[in-house]
N, C-alpha and C positions, 0 to 999 in steps of 0.2 A: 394703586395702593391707597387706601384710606388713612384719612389724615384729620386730626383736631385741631384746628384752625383759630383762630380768635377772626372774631368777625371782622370785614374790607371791607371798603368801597369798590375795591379790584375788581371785586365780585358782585359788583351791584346786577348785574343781567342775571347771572347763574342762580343771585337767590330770588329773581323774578320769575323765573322759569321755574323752581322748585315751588315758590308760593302760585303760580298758577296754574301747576298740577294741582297740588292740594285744595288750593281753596280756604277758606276761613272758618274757621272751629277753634275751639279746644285743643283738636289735636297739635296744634303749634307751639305750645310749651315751652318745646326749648328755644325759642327763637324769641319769646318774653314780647309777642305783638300783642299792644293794646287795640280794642274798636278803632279810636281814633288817630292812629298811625298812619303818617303819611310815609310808604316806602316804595313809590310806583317815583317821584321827583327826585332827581340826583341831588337838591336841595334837603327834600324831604328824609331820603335817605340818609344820608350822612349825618342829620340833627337823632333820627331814630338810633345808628349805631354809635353816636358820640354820649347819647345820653345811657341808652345799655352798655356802654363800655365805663362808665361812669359810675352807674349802679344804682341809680331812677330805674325803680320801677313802681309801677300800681300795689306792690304785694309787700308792702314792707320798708321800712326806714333802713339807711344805709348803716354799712360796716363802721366802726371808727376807721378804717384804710378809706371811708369814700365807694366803697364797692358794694350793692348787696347780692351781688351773685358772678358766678366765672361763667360767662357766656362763653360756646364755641359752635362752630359748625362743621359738620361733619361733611367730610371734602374729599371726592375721590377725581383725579383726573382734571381740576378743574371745575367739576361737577360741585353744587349742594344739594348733599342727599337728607341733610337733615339738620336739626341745631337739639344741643342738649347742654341745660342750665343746672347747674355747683352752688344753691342759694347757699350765703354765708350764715345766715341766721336763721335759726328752724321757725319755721310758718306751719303751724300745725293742721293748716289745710291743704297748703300744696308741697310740702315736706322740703327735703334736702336736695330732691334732683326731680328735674322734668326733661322730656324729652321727645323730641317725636320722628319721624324718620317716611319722604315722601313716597309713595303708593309704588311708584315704579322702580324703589331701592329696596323690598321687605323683602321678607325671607331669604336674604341672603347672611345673617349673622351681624347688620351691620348694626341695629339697635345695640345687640350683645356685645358686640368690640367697646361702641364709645362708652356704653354703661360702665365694661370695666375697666376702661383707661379713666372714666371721673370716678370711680372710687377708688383708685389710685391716690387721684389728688385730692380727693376729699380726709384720705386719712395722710400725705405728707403734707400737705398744702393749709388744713385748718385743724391737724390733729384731731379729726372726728374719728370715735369710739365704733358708733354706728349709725347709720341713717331711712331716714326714712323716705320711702318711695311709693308716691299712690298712681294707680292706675282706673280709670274709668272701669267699672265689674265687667261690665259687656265686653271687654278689649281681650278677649284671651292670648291675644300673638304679646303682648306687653306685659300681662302677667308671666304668661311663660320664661317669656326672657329676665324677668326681676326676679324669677325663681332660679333660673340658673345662673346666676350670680348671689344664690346663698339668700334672696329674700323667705323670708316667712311670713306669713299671713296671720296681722293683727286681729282685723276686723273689716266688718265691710260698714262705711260711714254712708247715710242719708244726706244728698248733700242737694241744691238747687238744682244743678245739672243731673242728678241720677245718683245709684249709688256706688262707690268708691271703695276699691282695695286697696287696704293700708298694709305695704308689705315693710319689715323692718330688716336691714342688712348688718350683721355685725362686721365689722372691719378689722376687728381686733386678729383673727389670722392674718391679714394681711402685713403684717409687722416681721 
């Protein structure tokens, strides 16, 4: 059964194993890893998830609560299949939600579940209207799933990395 988790230490092995499927990019998002993260030391780890649980991150000054984003990980079995970030404050490059989900969990709807459980909490939890959600242009398994949770296609932004779909989600059905 899949499950939105706030990120353990519990789990320190499980998101080693997921981060060494994947490997280091971009596509880690929701997991809010900087270059210089240390999360291989049970030290190092617990300073990485005390400070994202906190709401230090590289993309933005914190909430007046101390928070700038609702981290969670997305957790089947024990397993981390993925982590998907609720920034509290719109970053008009990396929008309202990131998220990414590892290689050997795709195509099973689970990108799609946690999307819709944090627009859930994006509209009880910060009374957000609607948000925005960008996806790498070349990623079509990511746009797809931001369409079927009702995104629409802004633009496509020039960005250092490539270019960027800006899809925007109204929340206001969700009421």
């Amino acid at each position: 059964m899949l499950e939105l988790i706030e990120p353990t230490t519990r789990l320190h092995a499980a998101f080693l194993d997921c981060h060494d499927e994947w490997g280091p990019g971009l596509h880690e998002d929701g997991f809010g890893l900087g270059a210089d993260d240390d999360v291989r030391s049970p030290d190092g780890f617990e300073t990485w998830l005390k400070e994202r649980l906190r709401g230090s991150h590289p993309t933005g000054t914190p909430c007046p609560d101390g928070r700038h984003a609702t981290m969670r990980w997305i957790v089947e079995d024990g397993r981390v299949l993925g982590g998907i970030a609720l920034r509290h404050k719109f970053d008009i490059r990396f929008g309202h939600i990131g998220y990414g989900v590892r290689p050997s969990a795709r195509r099973r709807g689970v990108a799609g579940w946690a999307l819709g459980e944090m627009l859930l909490e994006a509209r009880a939890a910060l009374n957000l209207d609607r948000v925005l959600i960008p996806c790498l242009a070349d990623n079509l398994a990511s746009a797809r799933t931001i369409e079927s949770r009702g995104g629409v296609l802004d633009e496509i932004w020039q960005t250092e990395n490539g270019p960027v779909r800006r899809y925007w989600i109204d929340l206001a059905p969700m009421r």
